[in-house]
C-alpha positions as CSV (number, residue, x, y, z in Angstrom):
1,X,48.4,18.7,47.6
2,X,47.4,19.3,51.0
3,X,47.3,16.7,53.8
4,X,46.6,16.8,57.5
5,X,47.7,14.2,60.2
6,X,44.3,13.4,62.6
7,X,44.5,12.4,66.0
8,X,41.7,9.9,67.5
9,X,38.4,11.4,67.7
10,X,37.6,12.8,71.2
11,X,34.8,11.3,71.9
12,X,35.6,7.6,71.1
13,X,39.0,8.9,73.6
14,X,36.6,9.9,76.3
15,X,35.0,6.7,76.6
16,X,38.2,4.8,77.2
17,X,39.6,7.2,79.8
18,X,36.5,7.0,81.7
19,X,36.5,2.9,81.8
20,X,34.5,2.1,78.4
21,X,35.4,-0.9,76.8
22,X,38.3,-1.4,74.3
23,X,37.8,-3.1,70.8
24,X,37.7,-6.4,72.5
25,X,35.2,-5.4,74.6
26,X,37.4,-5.4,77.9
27,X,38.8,-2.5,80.5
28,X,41.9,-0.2,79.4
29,X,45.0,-1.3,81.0
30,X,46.4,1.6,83.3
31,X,50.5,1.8,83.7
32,X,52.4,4.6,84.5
33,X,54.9,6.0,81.5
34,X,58.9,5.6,82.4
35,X,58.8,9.1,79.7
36,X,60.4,6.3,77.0
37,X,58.0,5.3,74.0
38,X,54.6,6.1,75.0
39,X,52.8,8.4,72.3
40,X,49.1,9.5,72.7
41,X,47.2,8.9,69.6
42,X,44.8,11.6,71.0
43,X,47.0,14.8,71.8
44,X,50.1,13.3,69.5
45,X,52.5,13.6,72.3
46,X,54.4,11.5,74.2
47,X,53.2,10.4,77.9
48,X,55.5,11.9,79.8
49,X,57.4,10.0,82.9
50,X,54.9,9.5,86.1
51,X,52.5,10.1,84.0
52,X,49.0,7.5,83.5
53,X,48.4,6.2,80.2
54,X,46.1,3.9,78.7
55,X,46.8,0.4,77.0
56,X,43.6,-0.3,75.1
57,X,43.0,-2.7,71.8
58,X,42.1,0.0,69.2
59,X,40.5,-0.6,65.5
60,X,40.6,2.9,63.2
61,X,38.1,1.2,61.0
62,X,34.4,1.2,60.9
63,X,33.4,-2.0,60.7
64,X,35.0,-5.5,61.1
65,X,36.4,-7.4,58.0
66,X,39.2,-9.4,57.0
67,X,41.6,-6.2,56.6
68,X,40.0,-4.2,60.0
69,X,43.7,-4.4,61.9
70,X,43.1,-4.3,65.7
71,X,45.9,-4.0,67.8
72,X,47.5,-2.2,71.2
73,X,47.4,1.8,71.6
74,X,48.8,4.4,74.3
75,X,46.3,7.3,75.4
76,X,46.7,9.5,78.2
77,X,44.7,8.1,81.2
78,X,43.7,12.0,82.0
79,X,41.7,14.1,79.3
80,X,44.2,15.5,76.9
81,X,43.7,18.0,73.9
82,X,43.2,16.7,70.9
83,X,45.9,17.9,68.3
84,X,45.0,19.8,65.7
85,X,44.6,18.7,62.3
86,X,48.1,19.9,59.9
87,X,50.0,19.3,57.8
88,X,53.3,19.0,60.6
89,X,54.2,15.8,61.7
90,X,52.9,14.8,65.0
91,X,55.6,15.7,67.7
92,X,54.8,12.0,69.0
93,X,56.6,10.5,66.0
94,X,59.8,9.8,67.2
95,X,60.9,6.9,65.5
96,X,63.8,6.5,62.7
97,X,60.9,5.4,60.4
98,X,57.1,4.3,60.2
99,X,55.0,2.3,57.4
100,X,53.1,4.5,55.3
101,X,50.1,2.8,53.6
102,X,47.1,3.4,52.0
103,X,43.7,2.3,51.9
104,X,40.9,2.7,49.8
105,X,37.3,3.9,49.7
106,X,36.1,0.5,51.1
107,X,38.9,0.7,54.1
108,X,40.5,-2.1,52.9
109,X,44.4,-2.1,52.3
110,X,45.9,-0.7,48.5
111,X,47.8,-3.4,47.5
112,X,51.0,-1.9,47.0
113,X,50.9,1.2,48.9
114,X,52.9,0.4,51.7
115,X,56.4,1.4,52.6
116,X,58.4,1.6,55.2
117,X,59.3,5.1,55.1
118,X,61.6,7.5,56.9
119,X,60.1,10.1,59.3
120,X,60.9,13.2,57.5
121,X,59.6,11.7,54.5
122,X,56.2,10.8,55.6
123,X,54.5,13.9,54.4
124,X,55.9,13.7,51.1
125,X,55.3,9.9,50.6
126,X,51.6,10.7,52.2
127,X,51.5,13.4,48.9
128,X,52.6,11.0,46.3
129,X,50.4,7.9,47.7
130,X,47.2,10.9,47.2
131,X,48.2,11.5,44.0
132,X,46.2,7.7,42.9
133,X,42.7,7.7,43.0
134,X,41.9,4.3,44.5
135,X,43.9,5.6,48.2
136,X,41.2,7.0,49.9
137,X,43.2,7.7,53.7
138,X,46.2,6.8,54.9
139,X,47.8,5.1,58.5
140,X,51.0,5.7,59.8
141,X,51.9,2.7,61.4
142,X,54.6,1.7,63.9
143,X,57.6,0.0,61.8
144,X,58.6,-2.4,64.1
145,X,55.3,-3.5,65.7
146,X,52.9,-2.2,62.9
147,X,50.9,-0.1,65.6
148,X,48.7,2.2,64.7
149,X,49.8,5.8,65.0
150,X,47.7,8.6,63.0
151,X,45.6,9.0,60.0
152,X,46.3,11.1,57.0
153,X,43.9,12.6,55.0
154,X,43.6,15.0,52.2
155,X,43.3,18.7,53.3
């Protein structure tokens, strides 16, 4: 089975670097990057040090409801390139590990589709978790903080 990771969309990414309110309807934060843990979720890369980035309150889903998990992202505060949809992992995961969980059709959570999961492994646990019909995309979220940090989707 083929997946591909998918970066944020540009043009929801271009609203927010040009001031346009977060999911909370306020301003992006602006800070400058020390070069230590601060991945784009637009390019996939890190922010490198004296570099701008973005703090903004970010919800990948399309509508509110009780499983529409909003929390804090990192974008570059200058346009960036979007990454290109793969099958690699995004350079911009670092970490030992990340949850890997599913969703379904109706971008609620599978029940029993999460893990915490290794970093190498994520492509392979992404393969098994589309191998059930009721897991419709997949985040990759931050295993500490549960941020989100890409989407994976069936090729």
């Amino acid at each position: 089975m083929n997946i591909q990771f998918k970066a944020l969309p540009t043009e929801a990414v271009r609203a927010l670097q040009r001031g346009g309110p977060d999911a909370y309807g306020r301003t992006p934060e602006h800070q400058v990057s020390d070069g230590d843990g601060v991945p784009c979720r637009h390019c996939m890369k890190n922010v490198a040090a004296g570099e701008g980035y973005l703090i903004v309150a970010y919800r990948p889903f399309p509508q509110l409801q009780p499983y529409a998990e909003t929390g804090p992202i990192f974008l570059h505060a200058e346009e960036c390139e979007r990454a290109a949809e793969g099958d690699a992992l995004p350079e911009m995961l670092e970490s030992s590990d990340y949850i890997v969980r599913g969703y379904g059709e109706d971008d609620r959570i599978v029940y029993g589709s999460g893990a915490v999961t290794p970093t190498g492994e994520i492509a392979a646990r992404a393969r098994t978790l589309f191998g059930r019909d009721d897991i419709a995309y997949i985040h990759v979220r931050s295993a500490r903080n549960n941020c989100y940090q890409c989407r994976i989707e069936r090729a």
